[in-house]
C-alpha positions as CSV (number, residue, x, y, z in Angstrom):
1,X,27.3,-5.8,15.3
2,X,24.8,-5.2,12.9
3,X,23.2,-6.9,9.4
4,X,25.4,-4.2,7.6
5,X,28.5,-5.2,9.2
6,X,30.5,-3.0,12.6
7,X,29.2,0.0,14.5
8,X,31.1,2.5,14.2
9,X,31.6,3.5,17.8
10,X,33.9,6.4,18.2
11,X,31.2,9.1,19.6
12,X,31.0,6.5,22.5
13,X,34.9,6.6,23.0
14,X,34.3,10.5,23.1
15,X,31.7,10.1,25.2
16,X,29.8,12.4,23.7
17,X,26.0,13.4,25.0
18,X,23.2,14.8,23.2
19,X,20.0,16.2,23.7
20,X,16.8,14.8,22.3
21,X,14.4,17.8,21.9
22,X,10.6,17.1,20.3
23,X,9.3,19.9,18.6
24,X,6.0,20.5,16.5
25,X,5.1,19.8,13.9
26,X,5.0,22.8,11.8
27,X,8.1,23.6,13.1
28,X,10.1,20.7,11.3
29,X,8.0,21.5,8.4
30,X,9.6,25.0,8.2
31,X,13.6,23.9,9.0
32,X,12.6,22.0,6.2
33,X,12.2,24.4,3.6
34,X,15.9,25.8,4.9
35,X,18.0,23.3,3.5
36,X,21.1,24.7,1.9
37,X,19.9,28.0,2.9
38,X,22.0,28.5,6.1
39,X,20.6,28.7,9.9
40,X,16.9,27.8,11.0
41,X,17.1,29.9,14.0
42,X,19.1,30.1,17.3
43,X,19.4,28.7,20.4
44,X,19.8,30.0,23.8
45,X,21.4,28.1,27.1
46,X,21.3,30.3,30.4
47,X,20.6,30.0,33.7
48,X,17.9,31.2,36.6
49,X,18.5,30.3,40.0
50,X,20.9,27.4,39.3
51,X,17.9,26.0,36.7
52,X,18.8,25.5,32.8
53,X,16.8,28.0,30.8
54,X,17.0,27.0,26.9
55,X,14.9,28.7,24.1
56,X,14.9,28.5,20.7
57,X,14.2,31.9,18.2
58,X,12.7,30.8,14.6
59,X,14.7,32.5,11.6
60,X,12.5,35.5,10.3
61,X,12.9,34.5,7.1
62,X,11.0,30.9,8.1
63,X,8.0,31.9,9.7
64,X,6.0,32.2,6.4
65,X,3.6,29.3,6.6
66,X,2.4,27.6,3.5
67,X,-1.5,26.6,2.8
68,X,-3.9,26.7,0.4
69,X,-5.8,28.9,3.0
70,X,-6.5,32.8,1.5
71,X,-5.8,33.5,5.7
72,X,-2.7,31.7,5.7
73,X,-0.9,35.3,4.4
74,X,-2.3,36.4,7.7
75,X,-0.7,34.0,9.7
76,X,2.9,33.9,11.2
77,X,4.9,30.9,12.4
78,X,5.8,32.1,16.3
79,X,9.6,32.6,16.3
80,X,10.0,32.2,20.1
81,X,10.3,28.4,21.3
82,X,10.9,28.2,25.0
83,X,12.4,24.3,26.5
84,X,10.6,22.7,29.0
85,X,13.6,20.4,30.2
86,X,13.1,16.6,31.4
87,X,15.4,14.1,32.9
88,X,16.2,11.2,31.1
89,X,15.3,9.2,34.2
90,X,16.9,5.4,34.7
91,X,16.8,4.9,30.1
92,X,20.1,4.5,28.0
93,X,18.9,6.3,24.9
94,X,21.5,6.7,22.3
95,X,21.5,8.4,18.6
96,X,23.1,5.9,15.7
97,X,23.3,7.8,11.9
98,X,23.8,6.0,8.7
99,X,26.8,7.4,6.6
100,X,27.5,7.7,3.2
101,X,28.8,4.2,3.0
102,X,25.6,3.0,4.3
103,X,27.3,2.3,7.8
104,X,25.7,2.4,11.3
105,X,27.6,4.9,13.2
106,X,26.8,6.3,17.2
107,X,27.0,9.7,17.4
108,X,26.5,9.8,21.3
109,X,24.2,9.2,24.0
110,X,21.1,11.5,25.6
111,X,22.4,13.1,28.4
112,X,19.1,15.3,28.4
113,X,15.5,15.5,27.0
114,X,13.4,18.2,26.6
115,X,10.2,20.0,24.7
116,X,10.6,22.7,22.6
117,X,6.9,24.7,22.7
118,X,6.0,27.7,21.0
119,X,5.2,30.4,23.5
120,X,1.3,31.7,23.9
121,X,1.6,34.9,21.8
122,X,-1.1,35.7,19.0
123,X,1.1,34.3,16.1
124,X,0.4,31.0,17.7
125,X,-3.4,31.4,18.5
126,X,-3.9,32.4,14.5
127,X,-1.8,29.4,13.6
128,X,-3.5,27.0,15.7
129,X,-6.8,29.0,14.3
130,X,-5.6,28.1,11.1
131,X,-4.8,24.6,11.5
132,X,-8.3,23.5,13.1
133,X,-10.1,24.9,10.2
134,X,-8.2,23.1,7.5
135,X,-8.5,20.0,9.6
136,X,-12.3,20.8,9.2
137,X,-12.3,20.6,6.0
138,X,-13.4,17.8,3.9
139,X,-11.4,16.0,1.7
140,X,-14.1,15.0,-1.1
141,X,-16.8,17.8,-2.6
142,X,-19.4,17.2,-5.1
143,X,-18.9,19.3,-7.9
144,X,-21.8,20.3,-10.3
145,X,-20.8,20.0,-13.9
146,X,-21.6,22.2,-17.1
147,X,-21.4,19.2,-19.5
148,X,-21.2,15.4,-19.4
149,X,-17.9,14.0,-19.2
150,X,-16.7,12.2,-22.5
151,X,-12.6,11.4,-21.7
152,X,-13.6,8.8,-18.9
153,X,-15.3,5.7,-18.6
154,X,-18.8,6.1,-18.0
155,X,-20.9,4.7,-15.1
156,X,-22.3,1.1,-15.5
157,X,-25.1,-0.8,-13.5
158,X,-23.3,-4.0,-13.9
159,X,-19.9,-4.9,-15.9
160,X,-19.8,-7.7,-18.9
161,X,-18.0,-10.4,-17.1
162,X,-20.2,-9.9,-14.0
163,X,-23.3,-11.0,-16.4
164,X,-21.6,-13.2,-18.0
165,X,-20.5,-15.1,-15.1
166,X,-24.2,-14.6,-13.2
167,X,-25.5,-16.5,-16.4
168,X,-23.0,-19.1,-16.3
169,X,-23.6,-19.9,-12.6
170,X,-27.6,-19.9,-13.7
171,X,-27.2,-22.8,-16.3
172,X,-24.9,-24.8,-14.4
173,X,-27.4,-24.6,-11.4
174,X,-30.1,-26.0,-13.7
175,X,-28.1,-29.2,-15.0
176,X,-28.9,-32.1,-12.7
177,X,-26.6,-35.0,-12.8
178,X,-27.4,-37.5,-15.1
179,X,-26.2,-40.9,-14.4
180,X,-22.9,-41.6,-15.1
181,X,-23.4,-44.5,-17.5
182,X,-25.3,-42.2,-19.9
183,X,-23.1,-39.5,-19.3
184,X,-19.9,-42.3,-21.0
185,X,-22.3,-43.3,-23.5
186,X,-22.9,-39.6,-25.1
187,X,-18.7,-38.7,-24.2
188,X,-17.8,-42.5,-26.4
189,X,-20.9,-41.3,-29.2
190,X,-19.0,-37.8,-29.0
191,X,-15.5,-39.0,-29.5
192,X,-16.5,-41.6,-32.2
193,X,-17.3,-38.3,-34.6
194,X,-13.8,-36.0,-33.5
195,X,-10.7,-36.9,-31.7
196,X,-10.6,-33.4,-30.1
197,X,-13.0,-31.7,-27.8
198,X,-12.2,-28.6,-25.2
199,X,-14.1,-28.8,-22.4
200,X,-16.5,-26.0,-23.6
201,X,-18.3,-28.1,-26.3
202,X,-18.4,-31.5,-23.9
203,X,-20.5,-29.3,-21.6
204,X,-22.7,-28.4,-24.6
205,X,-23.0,-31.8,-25.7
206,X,-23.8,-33.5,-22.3
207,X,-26.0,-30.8,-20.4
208,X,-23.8,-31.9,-17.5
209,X,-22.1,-29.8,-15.1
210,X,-18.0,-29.4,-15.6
211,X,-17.1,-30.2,-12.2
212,X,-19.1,-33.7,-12.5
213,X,-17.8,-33.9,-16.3
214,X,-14.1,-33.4,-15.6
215,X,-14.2,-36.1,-13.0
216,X,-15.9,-38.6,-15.6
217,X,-13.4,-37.2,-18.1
218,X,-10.3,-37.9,-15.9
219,X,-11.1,-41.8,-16.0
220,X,-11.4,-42.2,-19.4
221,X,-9.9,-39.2,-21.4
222,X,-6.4,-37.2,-21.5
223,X,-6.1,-33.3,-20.8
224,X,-3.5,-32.1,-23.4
225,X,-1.8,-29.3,-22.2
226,X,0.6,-28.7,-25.0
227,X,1.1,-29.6,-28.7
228,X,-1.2,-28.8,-31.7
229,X,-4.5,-29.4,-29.8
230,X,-3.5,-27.7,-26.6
231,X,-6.2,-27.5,-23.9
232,X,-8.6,-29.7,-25.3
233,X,-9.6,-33.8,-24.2
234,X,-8.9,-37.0,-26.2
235,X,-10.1,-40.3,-24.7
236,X,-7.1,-42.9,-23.3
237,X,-5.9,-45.2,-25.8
238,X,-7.7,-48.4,-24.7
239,X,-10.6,-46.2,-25.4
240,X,-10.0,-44.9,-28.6
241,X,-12.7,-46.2,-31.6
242,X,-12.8,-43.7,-34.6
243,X,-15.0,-43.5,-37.5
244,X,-12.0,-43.2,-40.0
245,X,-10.0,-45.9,-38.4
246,X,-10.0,-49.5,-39.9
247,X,-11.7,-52.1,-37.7
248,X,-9.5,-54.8,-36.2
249,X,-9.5,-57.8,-34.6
């Protein structure tokens, strides 16, 4: 069973073995550029003293390798592969595919293992040649320019917020608690003139710093987070004394 429902397990009832062959790199890269073109190459199975010789010829029409390289016209993929066959030893390796239908199926289990290599002839030398130089190369290069760039942003020592938050940190560092009395007596002188403050203009007013403000704030004032005066403070109800509201008793 699986998370997208059964198995579909009817290469197992045919008991059907396959080989698992790792090849290089460059090779997979060229099959690649064969799809819906026909054959990649071919393989050969024969035998030498009772031993299973298997090779593998490259199409001629694949070994055209593709770089940005002015040597890489020069260079040729190797066509002949030759296997160097491996036992599958005491593993139960098996190949599952994913259909159409986005199913699991098994198409059959590794009955043999082996390594496809290119053989040692001067195609492969120029491509390995090849293949070390562009590995040398870097991927970033300064470039010197005629004319100053105008269609991009240009360079800044420090960004707006960045100041504006270095100078923010600066004043709050020089406000020193003042006792918390004094601090209620300039919020109730405050709220006696408006109804309404954000916190911005309590900060301005007081000299104190916001973390010490709010807490003062939370004890005698409401946070408004919605309505007409959204984000702003009012002070609680038992605390409320306008100038345009009629004295009572």
């Amino acid at each position: 069973m699986s998370d997208r429902g059964d198995v579909d397990l009817t290469g197992a009832k045919q008991n059907t073995g396959v080989w698992l062959v790792k090849v290089p790199k460059y090779l997979s890269q060229q099959w690649a550029k064969a799809t819906g073109r026909g054959e990649v190459g071919k393989l050969r199975i024969g035998k030498n003293q009772g031993k299973a010789e298997v090779s593998f010829t490259l199409n001629e029409e694949l070994t055209t390798i593709d770089s940005i390289s002015e040597k890489a016209s020069m260079v040729r993929a190797p066509r002949e592969h030759p296997f160097t066959m491996q036992t599958v030893g005491g593993q139960t390796l098996a190949v599952f595919t994913e259909t159409s239908s986005d199913k699991i199926a098994l198409e059959g289990v590794v009955v043999q293992r082996a390594e496809c290599r290119p053989a040692a002839n001067e195609n492969y030398m120029k491509l390995k040649k090849l293949q070390i130089e562009e590995s040398l190369k870097p991927h970033r290069f300064s470039q010197q320019l005629e004319k100053a760039v105008t269609t991009n942003y240009k360079p800044v020592a420090n960004h707006a917020y960045n100041l504006d938050y270095d100078k923010k940190k600066k004043e709050e560092g020089k406000r020193a608690r003042a006792d918390r009395q004094q601090v209620l007596d300039m919020l109730f002188s405050a709220f006696e003139k408006h109804q309404y403050y954000n916190i911005k203009d309590l900060v301005d007013i007081t000299k104190q710093p916001v973390i010490y403000l709010k807490e003062i704030l939370r004890d005698i004032g409401i946070y408004n987070v919605k309505g007409t005066h959204k984000n702003t403070w009012e002070l609680k109800p038992e605390y409320r004394h306008y100038q345009n509201e009629e004295k009572s008793d």
